[in-house]
C-alpha positions in Angstrom: 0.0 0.0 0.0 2.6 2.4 1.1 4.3 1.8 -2.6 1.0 2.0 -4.2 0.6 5.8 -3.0 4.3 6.6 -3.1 3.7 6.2 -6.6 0.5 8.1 -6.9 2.2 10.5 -5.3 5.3 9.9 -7.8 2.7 10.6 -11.0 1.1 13.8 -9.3 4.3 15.2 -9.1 5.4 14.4 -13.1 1.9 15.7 -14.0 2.7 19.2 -12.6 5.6 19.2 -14.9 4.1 18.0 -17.9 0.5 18.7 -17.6 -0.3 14.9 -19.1 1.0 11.6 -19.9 0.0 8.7 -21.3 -0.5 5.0 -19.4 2.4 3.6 -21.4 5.0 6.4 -20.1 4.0 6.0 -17.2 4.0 2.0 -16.9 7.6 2.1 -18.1 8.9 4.9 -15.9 7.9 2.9 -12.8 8.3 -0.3 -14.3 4.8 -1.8 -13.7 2.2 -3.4 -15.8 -0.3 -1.3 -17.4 -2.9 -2.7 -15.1 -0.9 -1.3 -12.5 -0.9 2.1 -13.6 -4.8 2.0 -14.3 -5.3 0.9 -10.7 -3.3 3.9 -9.6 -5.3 6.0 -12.2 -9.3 5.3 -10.8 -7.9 6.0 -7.2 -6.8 9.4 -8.4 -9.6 9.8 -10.2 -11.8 9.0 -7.1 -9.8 12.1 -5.5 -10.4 14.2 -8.3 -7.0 14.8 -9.1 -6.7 14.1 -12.3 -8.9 14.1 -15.7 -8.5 11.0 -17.9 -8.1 11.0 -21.7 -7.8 8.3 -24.4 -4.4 6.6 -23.8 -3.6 8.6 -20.5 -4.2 11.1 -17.9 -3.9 15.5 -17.6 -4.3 16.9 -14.2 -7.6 17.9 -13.1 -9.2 20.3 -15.4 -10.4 23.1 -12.8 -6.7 24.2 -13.1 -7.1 25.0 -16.5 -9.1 28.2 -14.7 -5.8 30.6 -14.9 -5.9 30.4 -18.7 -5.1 29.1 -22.3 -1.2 28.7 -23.0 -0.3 27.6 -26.3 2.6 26.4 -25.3 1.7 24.5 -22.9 -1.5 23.3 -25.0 1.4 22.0 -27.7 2.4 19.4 -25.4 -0.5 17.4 -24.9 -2.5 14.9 -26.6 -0.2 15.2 -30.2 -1.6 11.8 -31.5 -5.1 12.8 -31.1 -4.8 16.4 -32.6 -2.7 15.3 -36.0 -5.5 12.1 -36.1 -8.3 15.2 -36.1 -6.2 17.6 -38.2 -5.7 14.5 -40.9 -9.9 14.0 -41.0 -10.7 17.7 -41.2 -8.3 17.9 -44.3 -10.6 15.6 -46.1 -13.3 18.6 -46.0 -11.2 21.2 -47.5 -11.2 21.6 -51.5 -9.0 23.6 -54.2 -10.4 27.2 -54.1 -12.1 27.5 -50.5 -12.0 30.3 -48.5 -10.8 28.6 -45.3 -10.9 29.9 -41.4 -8.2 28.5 -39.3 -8.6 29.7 -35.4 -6.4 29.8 -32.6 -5.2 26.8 -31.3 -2.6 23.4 -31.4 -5.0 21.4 -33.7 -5.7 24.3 -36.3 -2.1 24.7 -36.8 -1.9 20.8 -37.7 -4.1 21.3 -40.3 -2.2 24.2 -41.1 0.7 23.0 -42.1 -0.2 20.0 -43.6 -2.1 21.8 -46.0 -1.5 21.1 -49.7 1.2 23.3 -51.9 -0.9 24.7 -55.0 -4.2 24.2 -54.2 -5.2 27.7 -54.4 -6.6 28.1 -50.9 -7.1 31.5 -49.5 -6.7 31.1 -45.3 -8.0 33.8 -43.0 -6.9 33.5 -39.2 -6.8 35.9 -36.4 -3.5 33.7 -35.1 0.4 34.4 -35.5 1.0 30.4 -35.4 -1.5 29.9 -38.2 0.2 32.6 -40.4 3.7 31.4 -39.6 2.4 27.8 -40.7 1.0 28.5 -43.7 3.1 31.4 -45.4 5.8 29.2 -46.5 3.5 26.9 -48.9 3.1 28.1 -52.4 -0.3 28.9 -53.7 -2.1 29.7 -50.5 -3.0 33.2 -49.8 -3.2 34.4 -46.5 -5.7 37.0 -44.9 -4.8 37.9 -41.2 -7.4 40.0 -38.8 -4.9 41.9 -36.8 -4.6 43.6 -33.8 -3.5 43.9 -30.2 -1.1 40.7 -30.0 -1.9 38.4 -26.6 1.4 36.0 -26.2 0.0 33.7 -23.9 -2.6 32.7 -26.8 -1.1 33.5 -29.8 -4.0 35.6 -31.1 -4.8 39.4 -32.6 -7.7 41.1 -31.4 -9.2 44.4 -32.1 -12.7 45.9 -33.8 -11.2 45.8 -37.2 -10.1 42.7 -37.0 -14.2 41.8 -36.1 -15.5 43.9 -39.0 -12.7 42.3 -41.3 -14.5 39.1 -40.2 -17.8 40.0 -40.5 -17.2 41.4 -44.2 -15.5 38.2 -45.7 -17.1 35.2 -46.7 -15.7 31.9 -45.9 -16.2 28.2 -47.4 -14.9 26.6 -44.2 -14.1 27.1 -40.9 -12.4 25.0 -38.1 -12.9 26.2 -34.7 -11.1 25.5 -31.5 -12.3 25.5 -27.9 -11.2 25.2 -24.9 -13.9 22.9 -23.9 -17.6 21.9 -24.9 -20.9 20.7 -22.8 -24.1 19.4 -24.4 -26.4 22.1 -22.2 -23.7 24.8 -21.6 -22.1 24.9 -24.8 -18.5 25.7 -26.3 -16.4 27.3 -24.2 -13.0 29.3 -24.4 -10.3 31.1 -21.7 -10.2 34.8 -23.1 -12.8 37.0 -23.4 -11.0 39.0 -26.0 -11.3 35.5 -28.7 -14.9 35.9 -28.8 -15.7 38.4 -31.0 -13.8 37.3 -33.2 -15.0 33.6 -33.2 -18.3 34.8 -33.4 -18.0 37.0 -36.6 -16.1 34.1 -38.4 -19.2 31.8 -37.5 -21.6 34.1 -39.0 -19.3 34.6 -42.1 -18.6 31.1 -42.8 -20.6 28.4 -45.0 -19.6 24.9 -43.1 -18.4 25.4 -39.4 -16.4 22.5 -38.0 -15.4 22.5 -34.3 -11.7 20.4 -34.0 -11.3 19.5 -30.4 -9.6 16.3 -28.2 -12.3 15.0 -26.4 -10.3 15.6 -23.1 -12.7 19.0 -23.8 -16.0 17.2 -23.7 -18.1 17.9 -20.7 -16.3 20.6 -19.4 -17.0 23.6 -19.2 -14.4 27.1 -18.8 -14.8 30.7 -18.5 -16.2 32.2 -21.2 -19.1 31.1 -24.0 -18.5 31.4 -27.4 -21.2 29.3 -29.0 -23.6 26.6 -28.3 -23.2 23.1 -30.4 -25.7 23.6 -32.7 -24.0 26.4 -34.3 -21.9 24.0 -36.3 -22.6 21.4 -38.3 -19.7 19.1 -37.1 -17.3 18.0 -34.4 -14.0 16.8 -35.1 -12.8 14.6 -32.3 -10.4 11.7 -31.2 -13.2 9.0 -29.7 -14.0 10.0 -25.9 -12.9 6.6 -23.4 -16.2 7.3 -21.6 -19.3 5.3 -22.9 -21.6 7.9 -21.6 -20.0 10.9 -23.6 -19.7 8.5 -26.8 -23.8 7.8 -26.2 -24.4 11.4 -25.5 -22.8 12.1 -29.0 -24.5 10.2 -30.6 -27.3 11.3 -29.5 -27.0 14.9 -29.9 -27.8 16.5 -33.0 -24.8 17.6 -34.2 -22.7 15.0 -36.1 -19.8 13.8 -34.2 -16.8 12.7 -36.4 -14.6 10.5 -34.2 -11.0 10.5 -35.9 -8.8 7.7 -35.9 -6.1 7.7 -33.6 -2.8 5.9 -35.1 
């Protein structure tokens, strides 16, 4: 027992480090089975200590509350963000006006966007323009502004009316987390105007998020579900979210995670 919570103890500590980690890093740092680790995982879970994901755990998502940090959003759940990047590509075409938002999964679709295909990309994001102004034959429109670090993102009234004026094939929208009731959320009040002018300007509105985002909530609401017409997700590990989505009436497209 006393080995059982040293180690719990052990993981708590690597998770305030690095924010999440999956079962199989964790199994072969301590050198246990996976079961192992799993046990150790519910009993944190019973604490509330920690949120799980498919694969592995993040710590517990109320200390999200302090804000969105791209960097340290860049670290976690990679597999699951390039599976839902890799699905949303199928939806863009030669010729579309495409949206790109703020975020770790937009800027995988980003840069593995195709040379030549005569795409015009509109962002309000310095890691979507840096991602997508080295490939030939995409044109890029940025809504500028006041620059916020933390978030990578411009925001100011022209860059609204900018949004507001242009029309736009797609669109791929992040969150920082999304509830069936309460809707999608986001950290920074200054995103939404934005967000909300490029949903009003756009033709097909997908939402890309991991589902370590689904039934959460955060600070500030964006947009409820039903303002786009699909999700973009990595498949939630809880059967209850996976019925409650499909369910709901907004398709959810469940990537495949390699």
């Amino acid at each position: 027992m006393r080995n059982t919570k040293e180690r719990q103890n052990k993981i708590l500590l690597l998770l305030e480090e690095k924010y999440s980690i999956s079962v199989k890093e964790l199994a072969a740092r301590f050198q246990v089975s996976h079961m192992t680790i799993r046990r150790d995982i519910e009993e944190l879970l019973k604490e509330e200590k920690v949120h799980r994901y498919h694969g592995g755990i993040r710590i517990s998502r109320p200390n999200i509350s302090a804000g969105y940090n791209l960097c340290v959003a860049e670290q976690e759940h990679h597999l699951e963000k390039k599976a839902i990047a890799m699905r949303a590509l199928d939806f863009i075409e030669p010729g579309d006006t495409v949206f790109l938002d703020a975020g770790t999964t937009t800027e995988l679709i980003a840069r593995l966007l195709p040379e030549n295909s005569n795409l015009t990309v509109v962002t309000t994001a310095l890691n979507i323009i840096n991602a997508v102004c080295h490939i030939s034959g995409i044109k890029v429109i940025a809504a500028g502004g006041t620059y916020h670090k933390s978030s990578g993102v411009f925001s100011s009234p022209e860059a609204v009316l900018l949004l507001k004026k242009i029309r736009i094939s797609k669109a791929f929208f992040s969150a920082n987390a999304l509830q069936f009731e309460l809707g999608v959320t986001c950290s920074n009040q200054f995103e939404v105007e934005c967000k909300r002018a490029a949903l009003k300007s756009s033709l097909v509105k997908i939402l890309v998020a991991d589902s370590s985002k689904l039934g959460h909530v955060v600070s500030t609401y964006f947009a409820d579900l039903s303002d786009f017409n699909r999700v973009i997700m990595d498949r939630p590990a809880d059967k209850n979210l996976i019925q409650s989505c499909d369910n709901s009436p907004v398709i959810f497209d469940f990537a495949d995670v390699v």
